[in-house]
VEXRO-416945 format. One record per residue: residue number from 1; x, y, z of N, C-alpha, C, O in turn. Coordinates in steps of 0.05 Angstrom, whole numbers, plus 5000, padded with zeros to 4 digits. Example, Ala and Ser with C-alpha at 12.3 -4.5 7.8 and 13.67 -1.06 7.14 Angstrom:
BEGIN
r k: 1, npx: 5264, npy: 4886, npz: 5156, capx: 5246, capy: 4910, capz: 5156, cpx: 5264, cpy: 4934, cpz: 5156, opx: 5285, opy: 4934, opz: 5169 .
r k: 2, npx: 5257, npy: 4955, npz: 5142, capx: 5273, capy: 4979, capz: 5143, cpx: 5258, cpy: 5001, cpz: 5157, opx: 5268, opy: 5023, opz: 5161 .
//
This chain:
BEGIN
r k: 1, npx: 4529, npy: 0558, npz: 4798, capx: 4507, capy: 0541, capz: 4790, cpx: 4519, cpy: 0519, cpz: 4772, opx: 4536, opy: 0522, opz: 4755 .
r k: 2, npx: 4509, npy: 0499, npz: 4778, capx: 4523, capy: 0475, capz: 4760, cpx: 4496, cpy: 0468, cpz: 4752, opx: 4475, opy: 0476, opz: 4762 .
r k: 3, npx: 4500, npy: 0448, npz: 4726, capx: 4476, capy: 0435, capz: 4712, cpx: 4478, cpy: 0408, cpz: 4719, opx: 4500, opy: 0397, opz: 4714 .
r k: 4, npx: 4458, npy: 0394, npz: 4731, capx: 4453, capy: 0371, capz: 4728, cpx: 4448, cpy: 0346, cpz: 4704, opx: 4430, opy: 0345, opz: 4688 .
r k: 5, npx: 4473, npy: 0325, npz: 4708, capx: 4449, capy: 0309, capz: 4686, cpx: 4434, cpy: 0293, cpz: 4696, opx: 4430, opy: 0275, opz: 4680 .
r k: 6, npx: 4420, npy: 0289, npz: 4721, capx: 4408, capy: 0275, capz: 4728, cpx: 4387, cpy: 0254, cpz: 4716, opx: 4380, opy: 0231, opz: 4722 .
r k: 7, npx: 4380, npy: 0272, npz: 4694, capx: 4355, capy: 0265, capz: 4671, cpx: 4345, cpy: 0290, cpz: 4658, opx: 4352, opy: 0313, opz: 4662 .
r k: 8, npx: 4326, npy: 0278, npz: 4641, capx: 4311, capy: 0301, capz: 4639, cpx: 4274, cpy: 0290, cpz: 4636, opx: 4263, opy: 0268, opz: 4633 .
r k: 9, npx: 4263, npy: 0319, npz: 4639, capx: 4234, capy: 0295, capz: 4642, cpx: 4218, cpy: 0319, cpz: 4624, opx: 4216, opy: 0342, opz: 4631 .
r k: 10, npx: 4206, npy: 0305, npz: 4600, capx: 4194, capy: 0333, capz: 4586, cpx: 4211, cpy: 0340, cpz: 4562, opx: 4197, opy: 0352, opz: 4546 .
r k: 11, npx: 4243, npy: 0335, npz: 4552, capx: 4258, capy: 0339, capz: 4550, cpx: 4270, cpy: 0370, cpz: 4553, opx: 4280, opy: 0386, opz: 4537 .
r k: 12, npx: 4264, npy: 0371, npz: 4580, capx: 4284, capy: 0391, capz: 4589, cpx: 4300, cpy: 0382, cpz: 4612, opx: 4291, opy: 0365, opz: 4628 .
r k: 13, npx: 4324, npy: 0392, npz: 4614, capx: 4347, capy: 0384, capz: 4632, cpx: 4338, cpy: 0392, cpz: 4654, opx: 4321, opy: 0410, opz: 4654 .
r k: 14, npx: 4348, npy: 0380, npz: 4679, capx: 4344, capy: 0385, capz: 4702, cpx: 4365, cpy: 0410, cpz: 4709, opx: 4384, opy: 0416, opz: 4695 .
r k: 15, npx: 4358, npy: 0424, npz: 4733, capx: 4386, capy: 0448, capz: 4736, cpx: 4382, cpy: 0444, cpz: 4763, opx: 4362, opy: 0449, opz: 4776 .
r k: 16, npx: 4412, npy: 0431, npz: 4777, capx: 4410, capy: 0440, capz: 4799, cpx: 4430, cpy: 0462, cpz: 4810, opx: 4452, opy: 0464, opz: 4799 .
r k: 17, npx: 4425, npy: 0479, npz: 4835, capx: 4432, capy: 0501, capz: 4840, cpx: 4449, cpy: 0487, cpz: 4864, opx: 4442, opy: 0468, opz: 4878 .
r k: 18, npx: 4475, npy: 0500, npz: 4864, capx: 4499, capy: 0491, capz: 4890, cpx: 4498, cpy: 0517, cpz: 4901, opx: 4512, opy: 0535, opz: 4892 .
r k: 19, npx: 4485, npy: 0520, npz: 4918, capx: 4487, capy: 0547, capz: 4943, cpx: 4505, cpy: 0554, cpz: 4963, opx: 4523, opy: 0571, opz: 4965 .
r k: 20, npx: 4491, npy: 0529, npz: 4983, capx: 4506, capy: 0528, capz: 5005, cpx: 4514, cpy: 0494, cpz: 5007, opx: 4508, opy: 0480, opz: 5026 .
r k: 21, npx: 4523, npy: 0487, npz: 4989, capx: 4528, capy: 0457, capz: 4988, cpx: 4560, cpy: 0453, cpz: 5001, opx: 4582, opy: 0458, opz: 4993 .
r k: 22, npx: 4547, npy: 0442, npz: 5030, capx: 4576, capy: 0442, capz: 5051, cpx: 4585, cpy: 0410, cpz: 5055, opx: 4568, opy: 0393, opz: 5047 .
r k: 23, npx: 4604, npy: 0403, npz: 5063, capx: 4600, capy: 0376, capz: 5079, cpx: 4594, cpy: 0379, cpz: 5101, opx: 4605, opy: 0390, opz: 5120 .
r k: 24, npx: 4570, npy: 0366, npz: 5099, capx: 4560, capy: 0371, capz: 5134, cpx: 4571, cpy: 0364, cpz: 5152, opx: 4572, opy: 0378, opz: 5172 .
r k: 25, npx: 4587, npy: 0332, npz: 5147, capx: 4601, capy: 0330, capz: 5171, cpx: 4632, cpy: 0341, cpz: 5178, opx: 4646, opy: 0332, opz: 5196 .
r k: 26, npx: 4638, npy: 0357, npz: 5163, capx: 4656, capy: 0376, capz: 5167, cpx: 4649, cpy: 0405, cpz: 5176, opx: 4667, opy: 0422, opz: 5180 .
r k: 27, npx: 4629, npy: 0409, npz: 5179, capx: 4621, capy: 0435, capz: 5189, cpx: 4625, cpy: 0438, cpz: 5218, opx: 4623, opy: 0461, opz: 5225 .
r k: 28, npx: 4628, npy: 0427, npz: 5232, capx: 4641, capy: 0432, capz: 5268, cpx: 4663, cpy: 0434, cpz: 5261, opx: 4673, opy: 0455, opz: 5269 .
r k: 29, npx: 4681, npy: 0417, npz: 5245, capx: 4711, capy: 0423, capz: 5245, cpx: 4718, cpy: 0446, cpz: 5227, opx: 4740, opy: 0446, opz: 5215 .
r k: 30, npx: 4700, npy: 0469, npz: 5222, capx: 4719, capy: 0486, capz: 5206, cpx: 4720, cpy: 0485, cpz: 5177, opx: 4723, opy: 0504, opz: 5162 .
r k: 31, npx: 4718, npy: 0463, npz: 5172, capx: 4729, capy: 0461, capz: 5147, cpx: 4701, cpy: 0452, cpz: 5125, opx: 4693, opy: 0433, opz: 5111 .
r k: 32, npx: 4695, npy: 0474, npz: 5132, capx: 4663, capy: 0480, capz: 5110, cpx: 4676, cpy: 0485, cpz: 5079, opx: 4694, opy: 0502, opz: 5076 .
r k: 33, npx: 4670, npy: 0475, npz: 5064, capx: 4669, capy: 0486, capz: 5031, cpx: 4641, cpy: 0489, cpz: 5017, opx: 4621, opy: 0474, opz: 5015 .
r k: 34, npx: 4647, npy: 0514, npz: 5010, capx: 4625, capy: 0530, capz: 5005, cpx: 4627, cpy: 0530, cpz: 4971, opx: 4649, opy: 0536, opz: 4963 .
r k: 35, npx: 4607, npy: 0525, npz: 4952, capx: 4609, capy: 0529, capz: 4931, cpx: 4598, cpy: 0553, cpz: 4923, opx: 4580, opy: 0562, opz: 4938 .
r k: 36, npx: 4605, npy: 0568, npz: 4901, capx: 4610, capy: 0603, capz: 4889, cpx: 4582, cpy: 0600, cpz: 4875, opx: 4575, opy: 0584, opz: 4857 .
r k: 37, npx: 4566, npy: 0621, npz: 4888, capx: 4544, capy: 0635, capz: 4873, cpx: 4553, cpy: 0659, cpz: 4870, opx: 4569, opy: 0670, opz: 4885 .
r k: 38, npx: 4537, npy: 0672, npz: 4837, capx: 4530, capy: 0697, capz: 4841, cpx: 4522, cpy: 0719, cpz: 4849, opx: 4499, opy: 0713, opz: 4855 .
r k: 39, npx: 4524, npy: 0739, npz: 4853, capx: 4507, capy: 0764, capz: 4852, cpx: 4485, cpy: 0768, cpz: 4843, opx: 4486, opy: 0760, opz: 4820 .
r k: 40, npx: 4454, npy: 0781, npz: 4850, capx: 4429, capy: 0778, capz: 4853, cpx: 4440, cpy: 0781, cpz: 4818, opx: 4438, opy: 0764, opz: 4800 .
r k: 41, npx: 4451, npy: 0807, npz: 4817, capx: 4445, capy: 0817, capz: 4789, cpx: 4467, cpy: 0806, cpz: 4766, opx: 4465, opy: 0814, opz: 4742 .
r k: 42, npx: 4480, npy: 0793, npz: 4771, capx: 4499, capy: 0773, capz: 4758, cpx: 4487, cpy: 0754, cpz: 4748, opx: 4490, opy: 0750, opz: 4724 .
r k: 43, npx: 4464, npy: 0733, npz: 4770, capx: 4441, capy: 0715, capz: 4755, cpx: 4423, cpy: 0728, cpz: 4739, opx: 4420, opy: 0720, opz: 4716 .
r k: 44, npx: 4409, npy: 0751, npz: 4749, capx: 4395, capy: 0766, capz: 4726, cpx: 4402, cpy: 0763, cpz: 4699, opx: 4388, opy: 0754, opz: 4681 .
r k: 45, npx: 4426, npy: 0771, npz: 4697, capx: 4442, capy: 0781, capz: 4674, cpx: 4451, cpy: 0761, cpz: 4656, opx: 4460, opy: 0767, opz: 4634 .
r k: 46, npx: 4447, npy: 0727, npz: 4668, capx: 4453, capy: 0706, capz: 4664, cpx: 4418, cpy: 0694, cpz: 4651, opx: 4414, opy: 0685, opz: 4628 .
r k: 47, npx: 4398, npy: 0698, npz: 4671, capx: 4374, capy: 0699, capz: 4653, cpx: 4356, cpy: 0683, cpz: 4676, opx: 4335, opy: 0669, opz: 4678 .
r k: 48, npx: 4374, npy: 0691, npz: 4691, capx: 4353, capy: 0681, capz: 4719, cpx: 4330, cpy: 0695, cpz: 4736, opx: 4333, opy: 0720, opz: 4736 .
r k: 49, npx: 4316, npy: 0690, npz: 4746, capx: 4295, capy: 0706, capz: 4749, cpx: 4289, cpy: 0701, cpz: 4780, opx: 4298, opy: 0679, opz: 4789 .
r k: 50, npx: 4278, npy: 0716, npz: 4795, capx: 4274, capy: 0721, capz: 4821, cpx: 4250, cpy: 0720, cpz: 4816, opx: 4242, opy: 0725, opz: 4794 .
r k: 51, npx: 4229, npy: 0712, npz: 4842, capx: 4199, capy: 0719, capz: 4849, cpx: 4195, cpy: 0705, cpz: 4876, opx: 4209, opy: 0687, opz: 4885 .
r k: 52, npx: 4168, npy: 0722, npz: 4890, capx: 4170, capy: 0714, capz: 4921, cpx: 4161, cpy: 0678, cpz: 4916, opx: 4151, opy: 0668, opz: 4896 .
r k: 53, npx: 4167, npy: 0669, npz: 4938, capx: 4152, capy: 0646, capz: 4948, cpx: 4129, cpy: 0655, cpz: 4973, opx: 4135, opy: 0654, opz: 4997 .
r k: 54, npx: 4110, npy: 0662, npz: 4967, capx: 4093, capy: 0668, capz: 4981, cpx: 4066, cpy: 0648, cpz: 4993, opx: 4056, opy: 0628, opz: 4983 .
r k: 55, npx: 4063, npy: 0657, npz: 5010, capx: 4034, capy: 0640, capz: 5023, cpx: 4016, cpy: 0640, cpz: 5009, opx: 4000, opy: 0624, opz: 5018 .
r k: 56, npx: 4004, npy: 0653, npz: 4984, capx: 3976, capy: 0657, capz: 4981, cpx: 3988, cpy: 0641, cpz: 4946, opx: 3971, opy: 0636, opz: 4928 .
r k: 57, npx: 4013, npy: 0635, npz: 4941, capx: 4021, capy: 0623, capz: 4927, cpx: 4021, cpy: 0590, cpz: 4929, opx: 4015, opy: 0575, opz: 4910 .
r k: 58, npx: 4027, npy: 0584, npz: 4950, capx: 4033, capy: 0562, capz: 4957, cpx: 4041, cpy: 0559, cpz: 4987, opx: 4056, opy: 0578, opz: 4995 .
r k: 59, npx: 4035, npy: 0541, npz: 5004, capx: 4044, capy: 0542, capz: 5036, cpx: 4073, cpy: 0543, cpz: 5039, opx: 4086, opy: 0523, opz: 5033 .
r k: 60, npx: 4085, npy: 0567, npz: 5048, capx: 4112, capy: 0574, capz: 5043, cpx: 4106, cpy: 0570, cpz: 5090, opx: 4094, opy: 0582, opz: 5107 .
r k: 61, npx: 4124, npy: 0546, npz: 5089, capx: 4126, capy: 0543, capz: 5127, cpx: 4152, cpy: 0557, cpz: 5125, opx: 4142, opy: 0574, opz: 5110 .
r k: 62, npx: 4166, npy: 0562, npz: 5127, capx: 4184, capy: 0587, capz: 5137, cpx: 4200, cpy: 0594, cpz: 5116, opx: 4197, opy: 0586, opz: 5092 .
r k: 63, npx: 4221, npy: 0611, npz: 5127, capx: 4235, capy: 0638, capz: 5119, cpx: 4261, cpy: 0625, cpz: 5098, opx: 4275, opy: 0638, opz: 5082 .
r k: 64, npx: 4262, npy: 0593, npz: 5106, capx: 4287, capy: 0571, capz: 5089, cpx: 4265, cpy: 0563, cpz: 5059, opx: 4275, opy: 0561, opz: 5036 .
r k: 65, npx: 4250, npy: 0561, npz: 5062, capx: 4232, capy: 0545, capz: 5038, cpx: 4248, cpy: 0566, cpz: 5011, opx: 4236, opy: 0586, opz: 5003 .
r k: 66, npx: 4269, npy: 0560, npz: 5000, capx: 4279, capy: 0569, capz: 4982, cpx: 4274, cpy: 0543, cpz: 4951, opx: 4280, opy: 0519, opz: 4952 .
r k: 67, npx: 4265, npy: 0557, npz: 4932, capx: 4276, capy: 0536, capz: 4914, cpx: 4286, cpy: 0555, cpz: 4887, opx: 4291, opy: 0579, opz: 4887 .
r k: 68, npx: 4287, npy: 0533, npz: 4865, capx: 4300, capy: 0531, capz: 4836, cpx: 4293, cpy: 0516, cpz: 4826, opx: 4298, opy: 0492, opz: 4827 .
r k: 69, npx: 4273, npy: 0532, npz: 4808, capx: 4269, capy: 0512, capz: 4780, cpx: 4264, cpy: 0527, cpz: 4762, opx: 4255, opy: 0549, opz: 4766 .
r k: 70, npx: 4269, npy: 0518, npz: 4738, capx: 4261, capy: 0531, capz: 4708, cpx: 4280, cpy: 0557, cpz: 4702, opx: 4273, opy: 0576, opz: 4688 .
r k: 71, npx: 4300, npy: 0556, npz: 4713, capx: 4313, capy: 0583, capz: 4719, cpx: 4303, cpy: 0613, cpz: 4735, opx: 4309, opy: 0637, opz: 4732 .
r k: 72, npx: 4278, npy: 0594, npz: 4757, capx: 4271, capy: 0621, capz: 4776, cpx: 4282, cpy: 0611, cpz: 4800, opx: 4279, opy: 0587, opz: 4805 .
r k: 73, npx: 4297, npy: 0628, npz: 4817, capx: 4282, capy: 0626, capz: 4838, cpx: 4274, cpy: 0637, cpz: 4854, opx: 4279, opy: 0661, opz: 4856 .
r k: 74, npx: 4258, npy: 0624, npz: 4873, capx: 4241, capy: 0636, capz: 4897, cpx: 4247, cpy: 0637, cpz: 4917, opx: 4263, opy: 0620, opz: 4925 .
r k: 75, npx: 4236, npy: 0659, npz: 4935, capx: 4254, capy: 0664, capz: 4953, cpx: 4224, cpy: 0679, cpz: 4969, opx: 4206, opy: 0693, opz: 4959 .
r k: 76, npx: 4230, npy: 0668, npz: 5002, capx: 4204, capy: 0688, capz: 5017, cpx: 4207, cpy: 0716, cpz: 5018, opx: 4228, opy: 0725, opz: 5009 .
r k: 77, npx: 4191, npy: 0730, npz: 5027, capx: 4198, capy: 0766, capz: 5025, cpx: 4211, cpy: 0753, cpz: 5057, opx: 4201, opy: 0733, opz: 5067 .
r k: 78, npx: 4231, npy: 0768, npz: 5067, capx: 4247, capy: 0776, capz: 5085, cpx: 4243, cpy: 0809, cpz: 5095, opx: 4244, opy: 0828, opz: 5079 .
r k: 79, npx: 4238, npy: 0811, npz: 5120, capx: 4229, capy: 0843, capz: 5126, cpx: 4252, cpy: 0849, cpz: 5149, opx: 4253, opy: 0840, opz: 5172 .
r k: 80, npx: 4269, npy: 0865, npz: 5137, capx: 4294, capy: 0874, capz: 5144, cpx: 4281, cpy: 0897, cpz: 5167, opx: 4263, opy: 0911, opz: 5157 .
r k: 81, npx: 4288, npy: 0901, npz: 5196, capx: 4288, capy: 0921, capz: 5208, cpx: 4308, cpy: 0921, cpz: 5221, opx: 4317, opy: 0904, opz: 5237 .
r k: 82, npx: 4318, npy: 0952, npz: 5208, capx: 4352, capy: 0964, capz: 5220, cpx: 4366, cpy: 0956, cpz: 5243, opx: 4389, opy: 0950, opz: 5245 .
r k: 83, npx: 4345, npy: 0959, npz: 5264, capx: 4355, capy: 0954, capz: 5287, cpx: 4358, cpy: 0935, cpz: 5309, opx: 4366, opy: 0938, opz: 5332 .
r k: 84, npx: 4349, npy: 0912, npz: 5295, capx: 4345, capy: 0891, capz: 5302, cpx: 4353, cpy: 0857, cpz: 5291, opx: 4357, opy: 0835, opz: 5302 .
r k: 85, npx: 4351, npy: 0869, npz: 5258, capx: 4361, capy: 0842, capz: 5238, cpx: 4390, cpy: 0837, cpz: 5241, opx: 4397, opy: 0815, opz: 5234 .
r k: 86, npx: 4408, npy: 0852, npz: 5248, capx: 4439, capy: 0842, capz: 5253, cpx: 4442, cpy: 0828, cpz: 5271, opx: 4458, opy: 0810, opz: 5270 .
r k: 87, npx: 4424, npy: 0834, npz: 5297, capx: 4430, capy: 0818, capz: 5321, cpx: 4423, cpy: 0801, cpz: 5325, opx: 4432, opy: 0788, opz: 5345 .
r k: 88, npx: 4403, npy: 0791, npz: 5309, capx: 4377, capy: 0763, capz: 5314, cpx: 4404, cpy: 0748, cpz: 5296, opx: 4418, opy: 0729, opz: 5304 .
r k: 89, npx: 4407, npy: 0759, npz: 5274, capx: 4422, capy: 0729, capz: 5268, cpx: 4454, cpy: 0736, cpz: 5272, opx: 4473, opy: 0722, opz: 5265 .
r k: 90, npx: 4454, npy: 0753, npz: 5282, capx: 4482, capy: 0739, capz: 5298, cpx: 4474, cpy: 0713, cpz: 5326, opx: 4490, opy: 0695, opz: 5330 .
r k: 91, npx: 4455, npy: 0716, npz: 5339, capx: 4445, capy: 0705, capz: 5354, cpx: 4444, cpy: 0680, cpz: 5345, opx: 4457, opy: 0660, opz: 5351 .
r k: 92, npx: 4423, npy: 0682, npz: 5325, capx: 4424, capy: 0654, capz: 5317, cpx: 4440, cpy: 0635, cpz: 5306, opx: 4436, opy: 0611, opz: 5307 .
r k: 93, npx: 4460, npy: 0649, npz: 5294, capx: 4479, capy: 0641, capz: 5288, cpx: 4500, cpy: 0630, cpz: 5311, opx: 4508, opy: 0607, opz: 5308 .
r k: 94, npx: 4508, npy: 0641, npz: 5327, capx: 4514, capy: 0624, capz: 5349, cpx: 4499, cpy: 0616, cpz: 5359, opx: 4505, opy: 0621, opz: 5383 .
r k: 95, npx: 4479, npy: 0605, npz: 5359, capx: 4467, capy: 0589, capz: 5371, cpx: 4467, cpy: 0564, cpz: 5359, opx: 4471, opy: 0544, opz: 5373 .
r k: 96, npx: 4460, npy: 0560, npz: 5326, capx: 4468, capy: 0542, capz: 5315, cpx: 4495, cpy: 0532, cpz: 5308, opx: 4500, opy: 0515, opz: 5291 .
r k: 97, npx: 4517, npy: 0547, npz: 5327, capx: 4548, capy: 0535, capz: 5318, cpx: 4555, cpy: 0519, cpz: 5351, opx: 4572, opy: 0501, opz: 5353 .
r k: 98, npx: 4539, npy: 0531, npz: 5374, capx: 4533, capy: 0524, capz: 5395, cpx: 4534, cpy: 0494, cpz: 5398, opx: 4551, opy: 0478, opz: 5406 .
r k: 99, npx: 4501, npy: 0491, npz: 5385, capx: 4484, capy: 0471, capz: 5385, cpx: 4491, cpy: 0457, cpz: 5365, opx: 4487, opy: 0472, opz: 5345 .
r k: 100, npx: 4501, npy: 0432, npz: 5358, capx: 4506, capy: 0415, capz: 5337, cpx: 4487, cpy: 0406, cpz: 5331, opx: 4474, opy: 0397, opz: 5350 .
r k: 101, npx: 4478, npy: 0405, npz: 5307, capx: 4457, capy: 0399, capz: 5287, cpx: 4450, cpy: 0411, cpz: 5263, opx: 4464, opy: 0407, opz: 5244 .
r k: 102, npx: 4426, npy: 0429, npz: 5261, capx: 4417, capy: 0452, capz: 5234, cpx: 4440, cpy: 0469, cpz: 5230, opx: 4460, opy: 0475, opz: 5243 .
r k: 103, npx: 4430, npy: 0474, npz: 5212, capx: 4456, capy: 0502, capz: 5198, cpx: 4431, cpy: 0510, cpz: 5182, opx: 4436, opy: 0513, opz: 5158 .
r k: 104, npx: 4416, npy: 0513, npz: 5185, capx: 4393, capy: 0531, capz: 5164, cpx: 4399, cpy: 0557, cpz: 5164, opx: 4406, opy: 0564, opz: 5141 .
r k: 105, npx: 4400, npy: 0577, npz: 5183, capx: 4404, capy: 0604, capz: 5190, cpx: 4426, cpy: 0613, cpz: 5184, opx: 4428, opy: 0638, opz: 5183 .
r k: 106, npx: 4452, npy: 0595, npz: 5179, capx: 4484, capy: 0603, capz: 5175, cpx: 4475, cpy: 0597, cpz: 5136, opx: 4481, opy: 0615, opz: 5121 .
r k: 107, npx: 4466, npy: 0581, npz: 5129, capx: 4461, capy: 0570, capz: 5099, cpx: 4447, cpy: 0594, cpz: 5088, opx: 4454, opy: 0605, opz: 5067 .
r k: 108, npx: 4428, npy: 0601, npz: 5102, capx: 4401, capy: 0627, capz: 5094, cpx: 4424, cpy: 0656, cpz: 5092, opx: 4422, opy: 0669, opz: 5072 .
r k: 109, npx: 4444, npy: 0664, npz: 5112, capx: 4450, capy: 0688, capz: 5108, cpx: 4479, cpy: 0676, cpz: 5094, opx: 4494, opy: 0692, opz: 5082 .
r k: 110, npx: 4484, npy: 0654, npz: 5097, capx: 4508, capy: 0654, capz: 5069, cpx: 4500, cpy: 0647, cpz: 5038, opx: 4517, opy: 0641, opz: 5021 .
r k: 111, npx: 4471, npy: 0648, npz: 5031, capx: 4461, capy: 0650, capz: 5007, cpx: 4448, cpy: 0687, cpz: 5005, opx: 4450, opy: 0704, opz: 4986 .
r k: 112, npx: 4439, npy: 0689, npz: 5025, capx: 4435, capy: 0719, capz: 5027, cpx: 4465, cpy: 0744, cpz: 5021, opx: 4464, opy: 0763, opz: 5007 .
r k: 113, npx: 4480, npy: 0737, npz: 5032, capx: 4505, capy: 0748, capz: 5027, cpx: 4514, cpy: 0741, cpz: 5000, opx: 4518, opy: 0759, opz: 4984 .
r k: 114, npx: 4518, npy: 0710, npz: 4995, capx: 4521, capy: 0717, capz: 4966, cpx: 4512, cpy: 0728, cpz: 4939, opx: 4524, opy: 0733, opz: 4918 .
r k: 115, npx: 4483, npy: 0731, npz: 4949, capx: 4459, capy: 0749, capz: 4930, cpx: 4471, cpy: 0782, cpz: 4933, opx: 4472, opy: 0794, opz: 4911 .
r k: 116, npx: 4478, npy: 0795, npz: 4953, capx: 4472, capy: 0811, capz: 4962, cpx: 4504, cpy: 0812, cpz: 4955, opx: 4519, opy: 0794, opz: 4962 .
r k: 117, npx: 4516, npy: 0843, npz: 4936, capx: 4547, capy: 0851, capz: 4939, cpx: 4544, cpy: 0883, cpz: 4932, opx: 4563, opy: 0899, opz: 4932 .
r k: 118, npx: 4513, npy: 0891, npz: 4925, capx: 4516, capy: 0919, capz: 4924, cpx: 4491, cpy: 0931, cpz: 4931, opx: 4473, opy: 0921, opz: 4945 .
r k: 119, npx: 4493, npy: 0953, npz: 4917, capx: 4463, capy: 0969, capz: 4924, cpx: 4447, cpy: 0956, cpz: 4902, opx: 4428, opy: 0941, opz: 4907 .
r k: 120, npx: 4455, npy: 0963, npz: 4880, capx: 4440, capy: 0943, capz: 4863, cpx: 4427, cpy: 0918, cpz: 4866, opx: 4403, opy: 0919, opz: 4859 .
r k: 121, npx: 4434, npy: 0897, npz: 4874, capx: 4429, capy: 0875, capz: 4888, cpx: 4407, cpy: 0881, cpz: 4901, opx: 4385, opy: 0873, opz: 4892 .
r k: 122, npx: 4408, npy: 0893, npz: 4919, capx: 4390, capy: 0899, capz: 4939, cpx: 4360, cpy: 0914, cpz: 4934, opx: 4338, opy: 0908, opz: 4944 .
r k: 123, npx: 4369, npy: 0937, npz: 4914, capx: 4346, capy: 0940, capz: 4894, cpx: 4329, cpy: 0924, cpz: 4879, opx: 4305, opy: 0927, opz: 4875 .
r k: 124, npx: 4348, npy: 0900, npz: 4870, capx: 4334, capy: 0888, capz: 4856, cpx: 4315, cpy: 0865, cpz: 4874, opx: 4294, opy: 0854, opz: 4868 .
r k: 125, npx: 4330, npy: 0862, npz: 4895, capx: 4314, capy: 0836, capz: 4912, cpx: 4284, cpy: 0849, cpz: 4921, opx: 4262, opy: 0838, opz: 4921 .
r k: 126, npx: 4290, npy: 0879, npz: 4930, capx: 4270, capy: 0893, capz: 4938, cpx: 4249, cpy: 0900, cpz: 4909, opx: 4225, opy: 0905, opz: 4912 .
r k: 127, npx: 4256, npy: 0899, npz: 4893, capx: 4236, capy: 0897, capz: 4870, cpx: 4212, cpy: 0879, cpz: 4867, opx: 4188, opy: 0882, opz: 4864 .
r k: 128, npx: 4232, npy: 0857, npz: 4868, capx: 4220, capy: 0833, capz: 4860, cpx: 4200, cpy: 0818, cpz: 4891, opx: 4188, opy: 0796, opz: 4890 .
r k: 129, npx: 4202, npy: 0832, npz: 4909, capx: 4191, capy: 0837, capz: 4935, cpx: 4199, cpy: 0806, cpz: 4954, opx: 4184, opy: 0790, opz: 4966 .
r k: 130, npx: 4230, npy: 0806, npz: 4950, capx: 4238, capy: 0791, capz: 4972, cpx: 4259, cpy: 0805, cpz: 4991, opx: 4274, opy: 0791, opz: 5005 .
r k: 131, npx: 4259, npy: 0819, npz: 4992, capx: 4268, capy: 0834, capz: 5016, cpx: 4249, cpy: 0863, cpz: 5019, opx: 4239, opy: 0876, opz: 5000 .
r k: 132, npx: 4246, npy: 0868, npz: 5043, capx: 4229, capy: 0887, capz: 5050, cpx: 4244, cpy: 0912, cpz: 5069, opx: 4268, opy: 0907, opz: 5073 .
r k: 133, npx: 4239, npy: 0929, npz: 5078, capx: 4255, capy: 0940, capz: 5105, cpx: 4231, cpy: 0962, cpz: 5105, opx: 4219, opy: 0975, opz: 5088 .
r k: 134, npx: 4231, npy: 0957, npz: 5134, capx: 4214, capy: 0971, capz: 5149, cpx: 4225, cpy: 0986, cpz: 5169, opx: 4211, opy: 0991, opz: 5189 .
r k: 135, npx: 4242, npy: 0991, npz: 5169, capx: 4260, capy: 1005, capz: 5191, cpx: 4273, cpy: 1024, cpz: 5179, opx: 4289, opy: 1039, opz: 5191 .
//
């Protein structure tokens, strides 16, 4: 996470979050740089806070609508089933390394992976009811 000085409005600082901040036009050639997030519970521990981005919250149009602000962020519930969530995005994932253009789905499970390094993690995403499993 880096801090922005972009401004501040209110006088509070802006924060912006470096996730999956790639050069895009280096992403066919390989040569993606990925900047270092934390662990779900590493930001916790830092004073960051998790909560869904939900529909009845706000019109959340899909499963990417991720943000950061105020030191939360939001994240849609994701409903993990066993037997099926490995292969869809492996799928998709070649499909988007295929097809030149989006990288949403490679961005989504390389911010997911970096959230995610234990059981803990996982507990906690499931707490805060952005990950689900039904399988």
């Amino acid at each position: 996470m880096e801090k922005a000085n972009a401004g501040e409005e209110g006088g509070q600082e802006k924060w912006k979050l470096i996730c999956c901040a790639r050069e895009k036009e280096n992403v066919r050639k390989g040569l993606a740089e990925w900047q270092s997030l934390r662990c779900a519970t590493k930001l916790e521990e830092a004073g960051i806070q998790f909560m869904i981005n939900s529909i009845k919250k706000r019109d959340v149009m899909s499963l990417f609508d991720i943000s950061f602000t105020d030191a939360t962020m939001k994240i849609p519930t994701f409903v993990v089933e066993d037997c099926n969530t490995k292969r869809l995005f492996r799928n998709l994932i070649a499909y988007e390394l295929y097809e030149e253009g989006s990288t949403y789905v490679i961005d989504y499970v390389t911010l997911m992976d970096s959230l995610i390094n234990s059981a803990k993690d996982v507990q906690s995403l499931r707490f805060h009811g952005i990950m689900e499993n039904i399988g």
